[in-house]
VMD Tcl script that builds the backbone (N, CA, C; Angstrom):
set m [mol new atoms 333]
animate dup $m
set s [atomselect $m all]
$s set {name element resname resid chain x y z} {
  {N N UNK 1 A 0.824 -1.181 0.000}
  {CA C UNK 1 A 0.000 0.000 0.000}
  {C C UNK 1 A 0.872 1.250 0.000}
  {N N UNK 2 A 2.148 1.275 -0.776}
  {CA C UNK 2 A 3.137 2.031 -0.594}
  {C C UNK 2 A 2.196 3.318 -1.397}
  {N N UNK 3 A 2.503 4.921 -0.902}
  {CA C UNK 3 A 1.489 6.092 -1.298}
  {C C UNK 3 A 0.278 6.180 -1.181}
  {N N UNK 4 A -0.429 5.048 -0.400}
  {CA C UNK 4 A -1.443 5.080 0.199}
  {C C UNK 4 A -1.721 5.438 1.472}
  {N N UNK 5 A -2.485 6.458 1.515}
  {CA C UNK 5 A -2.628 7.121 3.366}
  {C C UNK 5 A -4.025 6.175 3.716}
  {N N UNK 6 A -3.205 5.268 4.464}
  {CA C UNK 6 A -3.709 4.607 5.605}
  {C C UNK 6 A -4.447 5.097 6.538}
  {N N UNK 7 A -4.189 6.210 7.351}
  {CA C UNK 7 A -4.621 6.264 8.882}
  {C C UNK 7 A -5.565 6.331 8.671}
  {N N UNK 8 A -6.628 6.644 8.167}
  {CA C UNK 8 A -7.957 6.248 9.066}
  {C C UNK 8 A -8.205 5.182 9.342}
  {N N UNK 9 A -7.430 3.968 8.909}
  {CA C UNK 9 A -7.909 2.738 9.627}
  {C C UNK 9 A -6.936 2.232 10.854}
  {N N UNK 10 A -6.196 2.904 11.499}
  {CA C UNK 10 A -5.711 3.358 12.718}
  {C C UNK 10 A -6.700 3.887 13.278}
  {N N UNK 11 A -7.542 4.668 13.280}
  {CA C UNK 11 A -8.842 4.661 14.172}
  {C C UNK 11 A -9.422 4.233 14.519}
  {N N UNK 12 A -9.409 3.959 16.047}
  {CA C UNK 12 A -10.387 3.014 16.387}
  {C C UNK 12 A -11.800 3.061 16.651}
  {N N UNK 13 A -11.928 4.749 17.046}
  {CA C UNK 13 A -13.605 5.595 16.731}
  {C C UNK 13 A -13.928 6.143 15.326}
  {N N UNK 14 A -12.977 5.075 14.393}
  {CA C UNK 14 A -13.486 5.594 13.085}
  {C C UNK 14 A -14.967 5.575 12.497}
  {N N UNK 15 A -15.276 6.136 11.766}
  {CA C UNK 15 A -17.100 5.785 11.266}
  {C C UNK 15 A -16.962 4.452 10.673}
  {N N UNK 16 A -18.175 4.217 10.478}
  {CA C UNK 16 A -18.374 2.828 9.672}
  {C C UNK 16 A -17.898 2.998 8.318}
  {N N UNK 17 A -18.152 4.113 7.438}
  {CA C UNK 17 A -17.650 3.881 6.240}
  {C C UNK 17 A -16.576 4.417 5.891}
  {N N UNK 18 A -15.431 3.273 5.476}
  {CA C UNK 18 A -14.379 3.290 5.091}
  {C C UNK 18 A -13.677 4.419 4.197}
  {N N UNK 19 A -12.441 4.836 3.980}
  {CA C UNK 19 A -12.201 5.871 2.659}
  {C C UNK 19 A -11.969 4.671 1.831}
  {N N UNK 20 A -11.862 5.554 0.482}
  {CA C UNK 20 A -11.735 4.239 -0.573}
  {C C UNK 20 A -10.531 4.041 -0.901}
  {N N UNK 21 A -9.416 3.002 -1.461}
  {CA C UNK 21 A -8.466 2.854 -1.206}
  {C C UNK 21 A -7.921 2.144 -2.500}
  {N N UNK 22 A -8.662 1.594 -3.213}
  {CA C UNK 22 A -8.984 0.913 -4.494}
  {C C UNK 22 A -8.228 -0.504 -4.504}
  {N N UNK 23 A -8.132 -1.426 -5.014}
  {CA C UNK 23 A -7.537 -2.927 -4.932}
  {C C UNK 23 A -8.937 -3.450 -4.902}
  {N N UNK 24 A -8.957 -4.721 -4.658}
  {CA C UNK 24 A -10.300 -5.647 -4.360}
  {C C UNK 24 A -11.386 -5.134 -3.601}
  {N N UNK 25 A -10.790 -4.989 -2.719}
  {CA C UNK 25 A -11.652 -5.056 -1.450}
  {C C UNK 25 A -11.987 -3.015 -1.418}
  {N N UNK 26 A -12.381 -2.232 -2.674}
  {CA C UNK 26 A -12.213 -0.727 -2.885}
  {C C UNK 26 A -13.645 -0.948 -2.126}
  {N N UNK 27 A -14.218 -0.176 -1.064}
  {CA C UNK 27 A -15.460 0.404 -0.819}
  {C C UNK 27 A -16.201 -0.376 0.137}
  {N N UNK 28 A -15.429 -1.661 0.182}
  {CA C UNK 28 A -15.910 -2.541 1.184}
  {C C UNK 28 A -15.230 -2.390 3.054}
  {N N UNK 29 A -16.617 -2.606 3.845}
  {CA C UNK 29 A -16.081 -2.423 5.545}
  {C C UNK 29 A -16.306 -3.703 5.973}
  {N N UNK 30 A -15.237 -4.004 6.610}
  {CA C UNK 30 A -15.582 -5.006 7.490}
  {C C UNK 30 A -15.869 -5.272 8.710}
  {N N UNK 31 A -16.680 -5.415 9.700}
  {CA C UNK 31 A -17.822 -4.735 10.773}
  {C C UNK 31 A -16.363 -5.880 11.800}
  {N N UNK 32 A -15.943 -5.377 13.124}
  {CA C UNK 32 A -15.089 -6.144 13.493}
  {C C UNK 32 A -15.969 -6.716 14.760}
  {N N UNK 33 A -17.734 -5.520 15.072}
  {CA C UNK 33 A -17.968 -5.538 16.137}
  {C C UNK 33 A -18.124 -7.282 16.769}
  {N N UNK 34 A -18.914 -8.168 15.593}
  {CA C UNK 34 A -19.335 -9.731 15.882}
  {C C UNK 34 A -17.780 -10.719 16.338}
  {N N UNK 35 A -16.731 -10.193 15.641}
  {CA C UNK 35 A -15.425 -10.460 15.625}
  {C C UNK 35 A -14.528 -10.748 17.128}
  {N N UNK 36 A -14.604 -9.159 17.210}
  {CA C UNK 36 A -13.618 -8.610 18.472}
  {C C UNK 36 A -13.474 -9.336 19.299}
  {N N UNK 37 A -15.119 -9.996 20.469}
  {CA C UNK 37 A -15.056 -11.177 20.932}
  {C C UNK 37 A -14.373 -12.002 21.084}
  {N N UNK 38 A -14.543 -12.507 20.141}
  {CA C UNK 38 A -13.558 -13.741 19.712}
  {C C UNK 38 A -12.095 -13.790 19.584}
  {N N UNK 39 A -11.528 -12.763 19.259}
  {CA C UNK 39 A -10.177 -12.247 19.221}
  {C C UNK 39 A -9.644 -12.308 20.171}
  {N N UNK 40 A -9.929 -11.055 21.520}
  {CA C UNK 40 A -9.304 -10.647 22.751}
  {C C UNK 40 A -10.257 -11.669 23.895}
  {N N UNK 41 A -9.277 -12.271 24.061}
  {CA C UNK 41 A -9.993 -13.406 25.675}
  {C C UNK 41 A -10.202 -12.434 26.516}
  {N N UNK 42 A -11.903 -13.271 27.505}
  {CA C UNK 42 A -11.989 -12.321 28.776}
  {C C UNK 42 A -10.479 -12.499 29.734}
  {N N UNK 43 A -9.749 -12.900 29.870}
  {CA C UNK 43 A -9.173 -13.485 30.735}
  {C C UNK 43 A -7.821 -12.162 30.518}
  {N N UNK 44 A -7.502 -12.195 29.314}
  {CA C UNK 44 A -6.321 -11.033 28.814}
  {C C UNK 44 A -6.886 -10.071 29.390}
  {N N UNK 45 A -8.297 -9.465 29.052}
  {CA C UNK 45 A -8.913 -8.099 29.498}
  {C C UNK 45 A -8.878 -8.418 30.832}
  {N N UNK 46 A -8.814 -9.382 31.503}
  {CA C UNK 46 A -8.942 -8.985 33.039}
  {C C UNK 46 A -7.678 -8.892 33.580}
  {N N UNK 47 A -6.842 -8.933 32.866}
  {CA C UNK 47 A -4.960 -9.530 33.331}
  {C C UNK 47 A -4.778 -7.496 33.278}
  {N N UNK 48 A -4.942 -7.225 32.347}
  {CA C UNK 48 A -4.699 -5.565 31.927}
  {C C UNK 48 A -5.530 -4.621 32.704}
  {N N UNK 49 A -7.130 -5.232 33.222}
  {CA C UNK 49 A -7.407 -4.273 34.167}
  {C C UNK 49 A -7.044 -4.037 35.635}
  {N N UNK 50 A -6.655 -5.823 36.142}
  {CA C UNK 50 A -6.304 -5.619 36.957}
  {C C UNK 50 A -4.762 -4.848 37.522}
  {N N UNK 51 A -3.835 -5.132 36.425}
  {CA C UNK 51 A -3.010 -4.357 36.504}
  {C C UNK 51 A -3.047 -2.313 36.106}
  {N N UNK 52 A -4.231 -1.931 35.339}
  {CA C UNK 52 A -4.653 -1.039 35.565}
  {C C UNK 52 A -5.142 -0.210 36.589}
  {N N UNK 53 A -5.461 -1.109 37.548}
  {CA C UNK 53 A -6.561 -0.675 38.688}
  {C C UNK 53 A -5.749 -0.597 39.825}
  {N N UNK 54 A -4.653 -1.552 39.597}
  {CA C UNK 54 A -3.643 -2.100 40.928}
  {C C UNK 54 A -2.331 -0.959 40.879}
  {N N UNK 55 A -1.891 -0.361 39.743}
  {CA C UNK 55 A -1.002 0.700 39.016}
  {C C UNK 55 A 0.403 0.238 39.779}
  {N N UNK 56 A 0.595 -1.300 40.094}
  {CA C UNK 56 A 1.916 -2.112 40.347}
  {C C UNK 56 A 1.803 -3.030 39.733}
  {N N UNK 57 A 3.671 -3.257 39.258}
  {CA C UNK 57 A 3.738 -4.980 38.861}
  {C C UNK 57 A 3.204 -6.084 39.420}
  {N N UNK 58 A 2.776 -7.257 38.777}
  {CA C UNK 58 A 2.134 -8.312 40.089}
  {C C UNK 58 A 2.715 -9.715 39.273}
  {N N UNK 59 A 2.662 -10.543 39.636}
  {CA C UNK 59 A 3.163 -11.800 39.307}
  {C C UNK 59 A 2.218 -12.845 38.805}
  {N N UNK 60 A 2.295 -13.524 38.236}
  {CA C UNK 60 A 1.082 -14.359 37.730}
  {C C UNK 60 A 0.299 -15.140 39.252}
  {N N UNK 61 A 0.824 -15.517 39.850}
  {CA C UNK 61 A 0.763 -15.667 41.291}
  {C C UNK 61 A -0.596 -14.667 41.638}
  {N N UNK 62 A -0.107 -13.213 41.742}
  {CA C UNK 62 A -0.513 -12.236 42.543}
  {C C UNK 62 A -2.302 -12.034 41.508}
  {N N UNK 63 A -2.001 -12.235 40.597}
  {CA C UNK 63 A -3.224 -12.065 39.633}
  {C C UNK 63 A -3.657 -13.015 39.693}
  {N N UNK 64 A -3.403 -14.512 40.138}
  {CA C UNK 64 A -4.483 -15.358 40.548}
  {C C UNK 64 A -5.398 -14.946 41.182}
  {N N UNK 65 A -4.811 -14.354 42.326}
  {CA C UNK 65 A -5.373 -14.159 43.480}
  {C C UNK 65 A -7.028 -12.875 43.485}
  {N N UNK 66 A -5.815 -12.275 42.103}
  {CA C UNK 66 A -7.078 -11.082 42.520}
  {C C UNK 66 A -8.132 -11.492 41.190}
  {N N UNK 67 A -7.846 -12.420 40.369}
  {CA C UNK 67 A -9.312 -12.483 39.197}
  {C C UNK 67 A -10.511 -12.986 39.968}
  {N N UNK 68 A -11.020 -12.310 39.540}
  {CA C UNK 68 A -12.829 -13.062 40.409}
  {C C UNK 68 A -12.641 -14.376 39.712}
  {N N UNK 69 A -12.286 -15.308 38.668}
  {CA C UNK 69 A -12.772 -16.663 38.548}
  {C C UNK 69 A -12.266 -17.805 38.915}
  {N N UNK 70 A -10.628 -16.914 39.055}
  {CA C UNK 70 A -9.765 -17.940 40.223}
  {C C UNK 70 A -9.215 -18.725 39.116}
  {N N UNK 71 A -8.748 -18.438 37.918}
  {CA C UNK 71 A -8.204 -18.737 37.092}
  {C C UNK 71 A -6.477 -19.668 37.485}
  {N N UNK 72 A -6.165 -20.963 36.961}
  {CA C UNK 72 A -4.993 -21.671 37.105}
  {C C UNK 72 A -3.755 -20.809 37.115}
  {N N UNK 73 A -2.786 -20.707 37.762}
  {CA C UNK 73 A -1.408 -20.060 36.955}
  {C C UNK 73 A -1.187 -20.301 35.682}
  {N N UNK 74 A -1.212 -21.336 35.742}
  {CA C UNK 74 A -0.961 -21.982 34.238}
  {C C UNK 74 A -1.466 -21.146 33.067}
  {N N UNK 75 A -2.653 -21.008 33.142}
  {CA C UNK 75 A -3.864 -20.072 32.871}
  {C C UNK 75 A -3.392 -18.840 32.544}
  {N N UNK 76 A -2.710 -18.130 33.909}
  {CA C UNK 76 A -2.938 -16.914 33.609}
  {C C UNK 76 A -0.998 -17.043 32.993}
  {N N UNK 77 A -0.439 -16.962 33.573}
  {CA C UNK 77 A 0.668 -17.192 32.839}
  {C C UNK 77 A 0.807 -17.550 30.628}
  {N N UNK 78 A 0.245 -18.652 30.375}
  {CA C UNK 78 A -0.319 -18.530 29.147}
  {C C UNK 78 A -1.230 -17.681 28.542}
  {N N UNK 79 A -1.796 -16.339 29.056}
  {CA C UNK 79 A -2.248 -15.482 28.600}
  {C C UNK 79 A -1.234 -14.104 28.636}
  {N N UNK 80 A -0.391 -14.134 29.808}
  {CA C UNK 80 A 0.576 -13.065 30.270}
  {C C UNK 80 A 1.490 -13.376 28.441}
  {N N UNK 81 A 2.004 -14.732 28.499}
  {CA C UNK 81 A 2.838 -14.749 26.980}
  {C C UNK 81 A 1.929 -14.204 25.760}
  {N N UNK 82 A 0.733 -14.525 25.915}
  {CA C UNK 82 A 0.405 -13.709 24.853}
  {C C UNK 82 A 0.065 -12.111 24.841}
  {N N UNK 83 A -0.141 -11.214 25.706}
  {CA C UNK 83 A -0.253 -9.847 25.841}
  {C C UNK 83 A 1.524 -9.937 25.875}
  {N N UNK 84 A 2.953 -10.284 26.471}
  {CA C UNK 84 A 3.893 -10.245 25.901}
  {C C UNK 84 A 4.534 -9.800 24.833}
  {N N UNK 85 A 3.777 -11.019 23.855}
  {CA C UNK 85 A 3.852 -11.547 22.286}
  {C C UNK 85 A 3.170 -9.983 21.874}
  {N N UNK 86 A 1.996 -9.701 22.240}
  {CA C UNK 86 A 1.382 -8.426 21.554}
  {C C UNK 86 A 2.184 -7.297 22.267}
  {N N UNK 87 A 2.830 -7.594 22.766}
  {CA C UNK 87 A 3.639 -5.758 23.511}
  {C C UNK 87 A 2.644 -5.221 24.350}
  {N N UNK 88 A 1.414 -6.006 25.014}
  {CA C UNK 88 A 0.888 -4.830 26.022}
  {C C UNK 88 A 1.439 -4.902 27.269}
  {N N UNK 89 A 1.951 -6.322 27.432}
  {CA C UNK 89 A 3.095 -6.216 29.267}
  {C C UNK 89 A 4.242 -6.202 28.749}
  {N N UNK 90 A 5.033 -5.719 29.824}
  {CA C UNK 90 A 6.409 -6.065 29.942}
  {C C UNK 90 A 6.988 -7.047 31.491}
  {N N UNK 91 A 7.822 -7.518 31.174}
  {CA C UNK 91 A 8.533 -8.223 32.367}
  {C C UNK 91 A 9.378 -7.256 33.100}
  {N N UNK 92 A 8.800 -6.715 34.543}
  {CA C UNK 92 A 9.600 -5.873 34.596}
  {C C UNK 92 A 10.510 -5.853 36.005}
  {N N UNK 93 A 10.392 -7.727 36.406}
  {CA C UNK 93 A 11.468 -7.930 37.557}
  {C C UNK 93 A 10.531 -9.504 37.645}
  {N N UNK 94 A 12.395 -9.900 38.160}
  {CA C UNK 94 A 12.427 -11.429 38.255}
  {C C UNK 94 A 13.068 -11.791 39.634}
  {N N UNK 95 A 12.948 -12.563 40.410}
  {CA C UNK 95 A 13.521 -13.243 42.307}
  {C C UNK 95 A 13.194 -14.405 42.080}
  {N N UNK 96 A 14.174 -15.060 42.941}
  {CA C UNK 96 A 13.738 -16.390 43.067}
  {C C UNK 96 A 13.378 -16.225 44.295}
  {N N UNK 97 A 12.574 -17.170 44.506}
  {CA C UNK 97 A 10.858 -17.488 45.694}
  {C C UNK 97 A 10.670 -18.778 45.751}
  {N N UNK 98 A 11.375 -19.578 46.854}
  {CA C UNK 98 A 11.439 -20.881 47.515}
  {C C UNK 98 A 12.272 -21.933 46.150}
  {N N UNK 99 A 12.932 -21.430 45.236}
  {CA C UNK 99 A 13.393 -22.169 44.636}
  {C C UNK 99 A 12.793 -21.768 42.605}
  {N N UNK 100 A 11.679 -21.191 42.765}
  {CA C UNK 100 A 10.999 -20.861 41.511}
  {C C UNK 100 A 11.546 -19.597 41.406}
  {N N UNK 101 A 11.379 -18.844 40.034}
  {CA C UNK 101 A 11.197 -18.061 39.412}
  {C C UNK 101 A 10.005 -17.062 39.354}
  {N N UNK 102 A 9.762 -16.199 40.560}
  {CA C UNK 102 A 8.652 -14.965 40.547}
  {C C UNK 102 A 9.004 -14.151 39.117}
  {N N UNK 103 A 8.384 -13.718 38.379}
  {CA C UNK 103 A 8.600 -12.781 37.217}
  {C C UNK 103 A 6.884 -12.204 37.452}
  {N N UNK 104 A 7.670 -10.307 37.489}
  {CA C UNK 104 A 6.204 -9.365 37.652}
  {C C UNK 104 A 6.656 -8.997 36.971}
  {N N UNK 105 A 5.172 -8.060 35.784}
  {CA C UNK 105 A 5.055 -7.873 34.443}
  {C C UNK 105 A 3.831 -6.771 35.008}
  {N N UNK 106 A 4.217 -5.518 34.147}
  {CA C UNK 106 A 3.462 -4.335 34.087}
  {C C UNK 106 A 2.847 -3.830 32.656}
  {N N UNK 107 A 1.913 -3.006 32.611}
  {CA C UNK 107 A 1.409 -2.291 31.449}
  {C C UNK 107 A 2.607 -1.546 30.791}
  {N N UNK 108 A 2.582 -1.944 29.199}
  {CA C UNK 108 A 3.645 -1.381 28.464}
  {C C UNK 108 A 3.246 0.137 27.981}
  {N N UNK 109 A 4.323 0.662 28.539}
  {CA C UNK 109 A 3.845 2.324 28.528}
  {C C UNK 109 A 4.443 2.786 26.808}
  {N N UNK 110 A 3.417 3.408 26.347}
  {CA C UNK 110 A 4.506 4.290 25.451}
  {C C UNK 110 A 5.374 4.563 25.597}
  {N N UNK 111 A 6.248 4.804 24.062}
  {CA C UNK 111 A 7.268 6.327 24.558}
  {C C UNK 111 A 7.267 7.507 24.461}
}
mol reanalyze $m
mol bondsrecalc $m
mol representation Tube
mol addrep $m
């Protein structure tokens, strides 16, 4: 899409109808609302609010504790790698704790 201005679909309060952009898909929107769901797990959204709400690092441990569903480590840990993988946490301190590996992970700030 090289000379093509993109940003409006960087908006995320963009309107429904698209600018036109021409290729195949010229004039066509694709509605993400039925989608989104399915995309972002409740479980990620609760990993990010609670660290929103808490405004400290916490450990997969520490976010057991505080999800209302009482979610496995295992659990939440395999969701922590994927907000990781997407850049919304960072790892931002590691101790060892009776022999394991504590690693707390915070909201990835801009720059």
């Amino acid at each position: 899409m090289k000379g093509k201005d993109i940003s409006a679909f960087a908006d995320v309060g963009a309107p429904a109808r698209r600018p036109e952009v021409g290729g195949h898909g010229a004039g066509l929107y694709f509605d993400w609302n039925p989608v989104a769901p399915h995309l972002i797990h409740p479980i990620k959204v609760a990993i990010i609010e609670v660290l929103t709400y808490m405004g400290e690092p916490l450990s997969a441990d520490e976010l057991k504790h505080l999800l209302a569903d009482r979610q496995h480590v295992s659990t939440i840990s395999h969701h922590i790698k994927g907000l990781l993988a997407a850049q919304a946490l960072v790892m931002v301190g590691a101790s060892r704790v009776r022999g394991a590996t504590k690693k707390c992970y915070f909201l990835r700030i801009p720059d």
